[in-house]
Steps between C-alpha positions, in 0.01 A plus 500: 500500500365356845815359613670840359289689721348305799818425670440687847759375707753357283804626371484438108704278350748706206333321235183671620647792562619458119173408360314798683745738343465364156110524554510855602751593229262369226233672680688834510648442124098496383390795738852718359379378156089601531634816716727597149183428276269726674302201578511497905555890631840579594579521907680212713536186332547314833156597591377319134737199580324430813165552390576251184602203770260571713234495195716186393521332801112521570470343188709193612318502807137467356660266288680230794189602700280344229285795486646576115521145300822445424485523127393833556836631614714593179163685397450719795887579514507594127235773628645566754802597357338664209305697716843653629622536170108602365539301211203309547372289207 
């Protein structure tokens, strides 16, 4: 996700153009899906797609920071993602 999104002055490559869309279309596939289910209230799904990689991405960054330990990562984005889908264990 960092080199996804921390390219400031670059041009991405098309593979990471490629990889960014395939990221956001899973993203927006599971906010269409919870939207559908009643599960996240309807209204724009682009707004839930960003707020999902930016919950995400802070995630990877507490991680690579060393804040979060690293075997703490599939964990927190389970929740995360749970939380988005509120199907918490």
């Amino acid at each position: 996700m960092e080199l996804m999104f921390a390219a400031k002055n670059a041009e991405p490559s098309a593979a990471l153009q490629e990889a960014s869309a395939r990221l956001f279309t899973a993203f927006g596939d599971l906010v269409g899906e919870a939207q559908q289910a009643g599960t996240l209230p309807p209204g724009d799904p682009w707004r839930w797609q960003l707020l999902l990689a930016a919950t995400l991405q802070g995630i990877a960054t507490l991680v690579t920071s060393g804040r979060v330990p690293a075997e703490q990562a599939g964990a927190l984005t389970a929740d995360a993602v749970a939380l988005f889908t509120r199907s918490l264990r």
